[in-house]
C-alpha positions in Angstrom: 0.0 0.0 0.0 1.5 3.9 -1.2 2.2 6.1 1.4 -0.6 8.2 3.0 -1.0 11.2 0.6 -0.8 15.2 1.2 -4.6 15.6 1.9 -5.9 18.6 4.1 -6.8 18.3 7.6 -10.4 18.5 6.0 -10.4 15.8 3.8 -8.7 13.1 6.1 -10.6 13.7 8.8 -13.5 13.0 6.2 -11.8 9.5 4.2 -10.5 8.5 7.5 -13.9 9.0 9.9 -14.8 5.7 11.8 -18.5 6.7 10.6 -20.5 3.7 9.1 -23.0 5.8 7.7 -21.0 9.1 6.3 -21.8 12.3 4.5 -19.4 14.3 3.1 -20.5 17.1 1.9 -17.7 19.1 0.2 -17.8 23.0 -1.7 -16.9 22.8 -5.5 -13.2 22.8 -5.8 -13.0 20.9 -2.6 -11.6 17.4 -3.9 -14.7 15.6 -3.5 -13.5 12.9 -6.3 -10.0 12.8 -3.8 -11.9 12.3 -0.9 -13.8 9.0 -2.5 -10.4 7.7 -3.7 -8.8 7.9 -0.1 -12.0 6.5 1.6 -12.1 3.8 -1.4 -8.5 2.7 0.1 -9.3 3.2 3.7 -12.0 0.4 3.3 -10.0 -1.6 0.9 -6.9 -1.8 2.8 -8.9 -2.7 6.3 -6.1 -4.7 7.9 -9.1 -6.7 9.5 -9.3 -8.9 6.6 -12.6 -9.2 5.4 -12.4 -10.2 1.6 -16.1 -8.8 0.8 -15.8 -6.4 -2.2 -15.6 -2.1 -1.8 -17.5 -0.6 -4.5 -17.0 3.1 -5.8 -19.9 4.5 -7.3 -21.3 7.5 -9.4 -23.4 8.2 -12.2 -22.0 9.1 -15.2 -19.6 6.9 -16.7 -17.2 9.7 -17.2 -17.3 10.3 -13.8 -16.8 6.7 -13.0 -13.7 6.6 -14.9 -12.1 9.4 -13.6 -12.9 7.8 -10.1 -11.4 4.9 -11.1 -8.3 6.6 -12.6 -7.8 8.7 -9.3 -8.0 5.7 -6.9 -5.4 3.5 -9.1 -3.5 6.5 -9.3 -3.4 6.9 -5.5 -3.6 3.2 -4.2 -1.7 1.3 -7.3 -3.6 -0.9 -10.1 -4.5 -3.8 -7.9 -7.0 -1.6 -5.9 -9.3 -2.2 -8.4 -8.5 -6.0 -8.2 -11.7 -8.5 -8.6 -13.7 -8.2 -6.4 -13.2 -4.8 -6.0 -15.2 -2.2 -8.4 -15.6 1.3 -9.1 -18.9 1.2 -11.6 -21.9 3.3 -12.2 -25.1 3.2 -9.9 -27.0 1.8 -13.5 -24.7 -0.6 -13.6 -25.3 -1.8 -10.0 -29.3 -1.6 -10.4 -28.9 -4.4 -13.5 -26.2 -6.5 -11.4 -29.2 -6.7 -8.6 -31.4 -7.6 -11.0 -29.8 -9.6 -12.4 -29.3 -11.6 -9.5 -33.1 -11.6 -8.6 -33.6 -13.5 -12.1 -30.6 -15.6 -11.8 -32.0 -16.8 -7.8 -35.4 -17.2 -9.1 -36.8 -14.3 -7.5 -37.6 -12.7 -10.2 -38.7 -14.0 -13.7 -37.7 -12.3 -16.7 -40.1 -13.3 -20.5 -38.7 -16.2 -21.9 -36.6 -17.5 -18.8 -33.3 -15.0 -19.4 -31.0 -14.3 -16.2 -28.5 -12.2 -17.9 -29.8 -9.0 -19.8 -28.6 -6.5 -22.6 -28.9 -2.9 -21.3 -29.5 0.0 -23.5 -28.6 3.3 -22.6 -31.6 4.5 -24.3 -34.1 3.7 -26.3 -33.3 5.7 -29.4 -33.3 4.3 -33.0 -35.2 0.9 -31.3 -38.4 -0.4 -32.5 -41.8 1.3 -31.0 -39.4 4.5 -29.5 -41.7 7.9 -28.5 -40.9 11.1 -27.4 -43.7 10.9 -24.6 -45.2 14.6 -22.8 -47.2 14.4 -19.8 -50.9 12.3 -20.8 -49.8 10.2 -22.7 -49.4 6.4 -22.5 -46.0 4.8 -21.8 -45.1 1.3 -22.0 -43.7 1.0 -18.0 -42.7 -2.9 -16.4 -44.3 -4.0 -13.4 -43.7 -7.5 -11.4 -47.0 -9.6 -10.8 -46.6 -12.6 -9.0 -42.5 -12.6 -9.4 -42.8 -12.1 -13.2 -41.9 -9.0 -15.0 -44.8 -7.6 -17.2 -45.6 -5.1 -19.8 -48.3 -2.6 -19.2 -49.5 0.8 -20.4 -49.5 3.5 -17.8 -50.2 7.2 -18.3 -46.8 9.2 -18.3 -47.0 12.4 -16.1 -43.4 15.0 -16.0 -41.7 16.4 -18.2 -41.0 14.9 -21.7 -39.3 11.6 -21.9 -38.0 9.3 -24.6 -39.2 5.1 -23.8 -41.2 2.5 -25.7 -44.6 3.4 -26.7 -46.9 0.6 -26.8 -46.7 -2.4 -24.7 -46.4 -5.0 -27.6 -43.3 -3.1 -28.8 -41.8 -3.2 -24.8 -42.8 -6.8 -24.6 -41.2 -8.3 -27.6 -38.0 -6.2 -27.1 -38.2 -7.9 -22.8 -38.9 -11.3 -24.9 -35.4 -11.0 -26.6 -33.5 -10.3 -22.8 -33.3 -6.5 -23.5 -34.3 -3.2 -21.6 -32.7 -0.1 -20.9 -31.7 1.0 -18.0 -34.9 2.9 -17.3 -36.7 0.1 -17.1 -34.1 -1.8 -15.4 -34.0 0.8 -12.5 -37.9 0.7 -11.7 -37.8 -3.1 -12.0 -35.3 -2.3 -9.2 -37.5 0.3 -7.5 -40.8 -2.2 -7.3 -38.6 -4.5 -6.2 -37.1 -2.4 -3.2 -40.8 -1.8 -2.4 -41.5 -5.7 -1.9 -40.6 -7.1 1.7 -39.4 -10.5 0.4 -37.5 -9.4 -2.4 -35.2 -6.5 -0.3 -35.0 -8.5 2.7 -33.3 -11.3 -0.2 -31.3 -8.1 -1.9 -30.2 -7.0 1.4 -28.5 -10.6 2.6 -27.1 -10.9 -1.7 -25.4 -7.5 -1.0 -24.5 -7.6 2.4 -22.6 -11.4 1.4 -20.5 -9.8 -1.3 -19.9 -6.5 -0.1 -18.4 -4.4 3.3 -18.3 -0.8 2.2 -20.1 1.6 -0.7 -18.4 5.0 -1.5 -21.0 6.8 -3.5 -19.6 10.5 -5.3 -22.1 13.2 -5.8 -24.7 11.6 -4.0 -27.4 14.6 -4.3 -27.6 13.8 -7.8 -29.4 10.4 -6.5 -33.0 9.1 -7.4 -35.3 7.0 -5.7 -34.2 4.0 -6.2 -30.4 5.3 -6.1 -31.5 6.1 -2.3 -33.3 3.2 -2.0 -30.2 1.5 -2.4 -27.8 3.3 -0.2 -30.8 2.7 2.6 -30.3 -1.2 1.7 -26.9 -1.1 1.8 -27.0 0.7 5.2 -29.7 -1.6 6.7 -27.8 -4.5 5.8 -25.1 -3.0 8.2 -22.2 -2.7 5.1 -20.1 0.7 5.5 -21.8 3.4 3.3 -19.8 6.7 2.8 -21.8 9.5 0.5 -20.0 11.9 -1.0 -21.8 15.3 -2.7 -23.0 19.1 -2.4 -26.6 19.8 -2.8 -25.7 23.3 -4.3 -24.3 21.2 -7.1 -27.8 18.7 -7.7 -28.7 19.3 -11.1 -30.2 16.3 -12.2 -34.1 17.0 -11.4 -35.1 15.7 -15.0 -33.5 12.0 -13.8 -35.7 12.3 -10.0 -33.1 14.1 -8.1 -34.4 16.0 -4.9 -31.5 17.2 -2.7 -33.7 18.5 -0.5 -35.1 15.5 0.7 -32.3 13.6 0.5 -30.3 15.9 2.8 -33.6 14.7 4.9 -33.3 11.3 4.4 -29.9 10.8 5.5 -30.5 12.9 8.4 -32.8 10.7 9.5 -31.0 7.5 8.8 -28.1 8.5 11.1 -25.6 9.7 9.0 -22.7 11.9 10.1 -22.1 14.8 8.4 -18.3 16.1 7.8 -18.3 19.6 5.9 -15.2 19.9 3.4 -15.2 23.8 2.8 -11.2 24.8 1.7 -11.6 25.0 -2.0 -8.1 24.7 -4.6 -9.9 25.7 -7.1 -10.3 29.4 -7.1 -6.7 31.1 -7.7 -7.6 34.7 -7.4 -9.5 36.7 -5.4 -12.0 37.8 -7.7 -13.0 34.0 -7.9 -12.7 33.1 -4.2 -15.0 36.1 -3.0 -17.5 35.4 -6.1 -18.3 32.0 -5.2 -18.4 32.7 -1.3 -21.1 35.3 -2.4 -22.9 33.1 -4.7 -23.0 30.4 -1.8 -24.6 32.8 0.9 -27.2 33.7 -1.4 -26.1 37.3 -1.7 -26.7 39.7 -4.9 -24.2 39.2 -7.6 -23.3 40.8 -10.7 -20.9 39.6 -13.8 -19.1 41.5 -15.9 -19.6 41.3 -19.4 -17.1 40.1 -21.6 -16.7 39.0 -25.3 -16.7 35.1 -26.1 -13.5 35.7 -27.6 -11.2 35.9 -24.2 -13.2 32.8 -22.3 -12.1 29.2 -22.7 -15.5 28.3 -22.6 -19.0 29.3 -22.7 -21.6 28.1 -20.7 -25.9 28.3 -21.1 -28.4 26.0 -19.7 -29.4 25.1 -23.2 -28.0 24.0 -26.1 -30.4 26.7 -28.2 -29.2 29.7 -25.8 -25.3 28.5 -27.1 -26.4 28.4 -30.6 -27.0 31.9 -30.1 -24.1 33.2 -29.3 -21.1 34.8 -31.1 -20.2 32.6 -34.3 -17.0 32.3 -32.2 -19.3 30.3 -29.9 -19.1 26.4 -31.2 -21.6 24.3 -29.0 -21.2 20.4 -28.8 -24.4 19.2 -29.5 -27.8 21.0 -31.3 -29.5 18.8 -28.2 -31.3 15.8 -27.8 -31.4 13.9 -31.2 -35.3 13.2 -31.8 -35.0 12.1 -35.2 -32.3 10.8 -38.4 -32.1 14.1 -39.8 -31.1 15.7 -36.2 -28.8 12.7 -35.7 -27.4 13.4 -39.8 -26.9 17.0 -38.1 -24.9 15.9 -35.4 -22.7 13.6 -37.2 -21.8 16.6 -39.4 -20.8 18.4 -36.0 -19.2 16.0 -33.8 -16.7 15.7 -37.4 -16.2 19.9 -36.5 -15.6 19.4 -32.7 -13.2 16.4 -33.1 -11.1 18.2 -35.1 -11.1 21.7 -33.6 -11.7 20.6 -29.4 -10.7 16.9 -30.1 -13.5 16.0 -28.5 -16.8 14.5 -29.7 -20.6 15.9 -30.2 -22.8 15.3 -27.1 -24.9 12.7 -27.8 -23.0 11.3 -31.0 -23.7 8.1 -29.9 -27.7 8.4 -30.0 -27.1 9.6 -33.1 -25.4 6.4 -34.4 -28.1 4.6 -33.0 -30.8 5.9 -34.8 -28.9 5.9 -38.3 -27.9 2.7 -37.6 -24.3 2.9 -38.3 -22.5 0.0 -36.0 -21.3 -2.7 -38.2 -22.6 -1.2 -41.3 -20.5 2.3 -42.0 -16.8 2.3 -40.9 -15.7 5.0 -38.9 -13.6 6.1 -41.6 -16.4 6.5 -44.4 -18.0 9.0 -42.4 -15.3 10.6 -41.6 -14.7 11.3 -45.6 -18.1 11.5 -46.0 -18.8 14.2 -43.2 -15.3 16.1 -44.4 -16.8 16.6 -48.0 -19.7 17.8 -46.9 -18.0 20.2 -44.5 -15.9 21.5 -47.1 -19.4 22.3 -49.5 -19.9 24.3 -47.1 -16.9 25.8 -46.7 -16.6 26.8 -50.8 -20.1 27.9 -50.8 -19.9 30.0 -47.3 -23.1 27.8 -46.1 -25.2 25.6 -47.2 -27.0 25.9 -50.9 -30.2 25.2 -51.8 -30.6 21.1 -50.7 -27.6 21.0 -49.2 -29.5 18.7 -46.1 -31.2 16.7 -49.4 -27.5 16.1 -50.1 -26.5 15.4 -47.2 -29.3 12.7 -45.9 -28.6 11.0 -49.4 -24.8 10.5 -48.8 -25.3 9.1 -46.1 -27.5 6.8 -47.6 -25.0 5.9 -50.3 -22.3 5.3 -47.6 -24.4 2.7 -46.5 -27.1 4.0 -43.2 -29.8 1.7 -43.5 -32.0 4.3 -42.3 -34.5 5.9 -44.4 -33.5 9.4 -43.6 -36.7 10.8 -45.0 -37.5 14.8 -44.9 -39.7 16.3 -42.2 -42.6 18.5 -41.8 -42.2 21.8 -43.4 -41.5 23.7 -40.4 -38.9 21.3 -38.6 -37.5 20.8 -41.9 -36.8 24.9 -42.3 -35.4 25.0 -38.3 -32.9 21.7 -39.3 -32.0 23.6 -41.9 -31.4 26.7 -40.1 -29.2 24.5 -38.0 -27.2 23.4 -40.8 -26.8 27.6 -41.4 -25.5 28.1 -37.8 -23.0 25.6 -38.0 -21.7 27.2 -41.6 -21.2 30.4 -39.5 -18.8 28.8 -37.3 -17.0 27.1 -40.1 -15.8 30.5 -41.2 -14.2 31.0 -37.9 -10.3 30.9 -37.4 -10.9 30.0 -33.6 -13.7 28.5 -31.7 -14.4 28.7 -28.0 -16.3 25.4 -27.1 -20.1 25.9 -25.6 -21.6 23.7 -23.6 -24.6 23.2 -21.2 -24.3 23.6 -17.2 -24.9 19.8 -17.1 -22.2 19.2 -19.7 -19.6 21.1 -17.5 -20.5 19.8 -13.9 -16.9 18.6 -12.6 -15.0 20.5 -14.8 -13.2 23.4 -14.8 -11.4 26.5 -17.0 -9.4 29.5 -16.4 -12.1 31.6 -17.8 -15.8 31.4 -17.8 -18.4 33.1 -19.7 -21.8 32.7 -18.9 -24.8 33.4 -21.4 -27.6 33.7 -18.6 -31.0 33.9 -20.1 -33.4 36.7 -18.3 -34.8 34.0 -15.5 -31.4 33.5 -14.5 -30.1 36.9 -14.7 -32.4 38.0 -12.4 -31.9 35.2 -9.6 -28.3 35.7 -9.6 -29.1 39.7 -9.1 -31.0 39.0 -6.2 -29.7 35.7 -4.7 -29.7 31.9 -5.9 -31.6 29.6 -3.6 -30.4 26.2 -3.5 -33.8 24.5 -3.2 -34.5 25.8 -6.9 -33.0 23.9 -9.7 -32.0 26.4 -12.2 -30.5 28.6 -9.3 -28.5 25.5 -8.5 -27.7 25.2 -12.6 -26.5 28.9 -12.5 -24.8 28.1 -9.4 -22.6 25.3 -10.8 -21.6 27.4 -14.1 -20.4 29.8 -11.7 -18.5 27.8 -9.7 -16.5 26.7 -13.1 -14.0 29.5 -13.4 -10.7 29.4 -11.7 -9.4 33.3 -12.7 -11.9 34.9 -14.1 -16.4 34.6 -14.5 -17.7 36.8 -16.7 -21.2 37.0 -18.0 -21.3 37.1 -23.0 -24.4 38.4 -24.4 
């Protein structure tokens, strides 16, 4: 085992508590991602010798491979040694369930115990973007098998399988997403019989749970820190409920701050921030945190590193300088023709790839049928049109739906309505602006950016947000928690680009 690291007072009085039940909650900047490698290693190298696994979890795989990366980088490359894991909380929600089909708790259509997970469910058969009334395919257990039924969706929009034939065939052939996968999980949390059995599967193969930004949790993601903890295994929680911006998945930091109160956890506060390297930045984000007024200054696009919005469309509005990673979610082939165009753009001037480039695959249907390096030529000349012609001609998104085609999509790529037809098209414009560009500062969205961090930070705040930060964010408000994180991004310099 390395030698004990240079951590603050702060942070090893939180990976080195004797709690069994720990929250850390830990000010952006803080080390919050340190803090869960030391207290990965604390439990893993427990000279007491129990050989039950220690499992690091978050929610994002990006976030899960930098957690992994830090604690191999701190403890060596055996601290990730089987049994040992640091893995997503999806991918711990379909490794219970799994197990309740493979004990015969649980039945799964046709008798399968081991399941392919989707991310998503975009480009599958019977997809729908679903808005509140109307009917969502949704599983449900009766009598220990899992069934298909139609239930009235209520929220905000969401993407799933429409019609309950479409969700039963595809449950038939051992597959789900992890949507479905997680409130299999949930109903199942909500049966006696079947947690009591989850509780004594976990608490066999596991001693301690380390779980980073834990305010971003769901339901069933606290559902499953409560079974963890009630089965008496080590559970150390890890977040900031300023930084909870994942309503739209069922996050409530509120009443998870609640929750854990009442299920006796003890609460260490990590405050000293290494972020924030002047004093601009230090005494901005102490105001933003007490709730105080704040103002930005403005600045152009030009001298940040990045530009942040709260959506993709308030990006696309910015300077031409301005070059966002994604146009948003992909809802159809031509969007996801769009994005393939784009992510060509951002690998070659961030070397980095379009947000959601591989929903777009999905639903043009690329794996196995287009090699990575057809599109690339075929994205380049279509880039370069558009280049020669300073944007794109009459049919140029005719052109480009049918080269794709020719390159081999099996998707039909067909045009749309009149009016989403003019906006992709319009798109298509926006990104010919940029092309003209010598440089490009990157834009993305405040969920995009969570965990990162840049010397300078321009914020394009629509008028909602404008006026919260003039007056004070509150924390129990999402988008004051949204503008909140952009603002807690910069290092030198925040500024505010119209």
């Amino acid at each position: 085992m390395p030698p004990r690291s240079s951590l603050t007072t702060e942070q090893l009085t939180a990976a080195c508590s004797p709690e069994s039940r720990l929250l850390v909650v830990a000010s952006p900047g803080c080390g919050k991602t340190t803090i869960a490698a030391e207290r990965f290693g604390f439990h893993r190298y427990d000279p007491r010798g129990d050989h039950r696994r220690c499992l690091a979890l978050s929610f994002t795989r990006a976030a899960t491979a930098e957690l992994q990366r830090r604690i191999r980088g701190r403890w060596g490359p055996s601290a990730l040694s089987w049994p040992h894991r640091a893995m997503t909380l999806d991918a711990l929600h379909v490794d219970l369930v799994e197990w309740l089909l493979r004990s015969g708790s649980v039945q799964w259509p046709n008798g399968h115990t081991s399941l392919t997970v989707e991310d998503s469910w975009r480009g599958w058969q019977g997809v729908r973007r679903l808005t509140d009334g109307q009917y969502a395919a949704r599983p449900v257990l009766r009598d220990g098998a899992v069934l298909a039924r139609s239930v009235r969706h209520r929220g905000i929009p969401i993407t799933r399988i429409g019609t309950v034939g479409d969700l039963r065939e595809h449950f038939e052939a051992g597959r789900c997403s992890h949507l479905e996968a997680r409130e299999i999980l949930g109903i199942a949390l909500q049966d006696a019989g079947l947690r009591a059995a989850l509780g004594d599967e976990l608490c066999r193969t596991t001693r301690a749970i380390i779980v980073d930004e834990v305010f971003d949790g769901n339901e069933v993601d606290l559902g499953v820190v409560s079974l963890a903890a009630d089965a008496g295994i080590s559970v150390s929680l890890i977040g900031d409920p300023w930084q909870a911006v994942y309503e739209f998945r069922g996050a409530d930091p509120v009443s998870t701050g609640r929750q854990l109160q009442d299920a006796g956890f003890g609460r260490v506060d990590v405050q000293t921030s290494f972020r924030f390297r002047t004093e601009h930045m230090r005494a901005q984000a102490a105001l933003l945190r007490s709730r105080a007024p704040c103002s930005l200054r403005a600045e152009v696009a030009e001298k940040c590193d990045v530009v942040l919005a709260s959506e993709w469309e308030t990006l696309w509005g910015c300077d031409s300088m301005v070059l966002p990673l994604s146009f948003g979610t992909v809802r159809n082939q031509t969007d996801a023709a769009l994005l393939v165009l784009l992510d060509h753009v951002t690998m070659r001037r961030f070397g980095r790839p379009a947000v959601y480039i591989s929903d777009a695959h999905a639903f043009l249907r690329l794996a196995g049928v287009v090699s990575q390096e057809e599109l690339e030529a075929a994205a380049a000349g279509m880039v370069s049109d558009l280049l020669d012609h300073g944007g794109p001609t009459a049919g140029a998104l005719d052109r480009w739906r049918s080269e794709l085609r020719r390159i081999g999509s099996p998707a039909q790529l067909r045009r749309l309505d009149a009016e989403s037809e003019a906006d992709r098209v319009e798109k298509l414009h926006l990104l010919a602006e940029r092309l003209a560009s010598s440089r490009s500062v990157p834009g993305m969205t405040v969920h995009q950016a969570k965990g990162g961090e840049w010397p300078r930070v321009g914020l394009r705040l629509n008028d909602y947000e404008a006026n919260h930060l003039a007056v004070g964010l509150d924390p129990h408000l999402e988008a004051d928690r949204v503008v909140y994180v952009a603002g807690t991004r910069a290092m030198d310099d925040l500024w505010s680009v119209s």
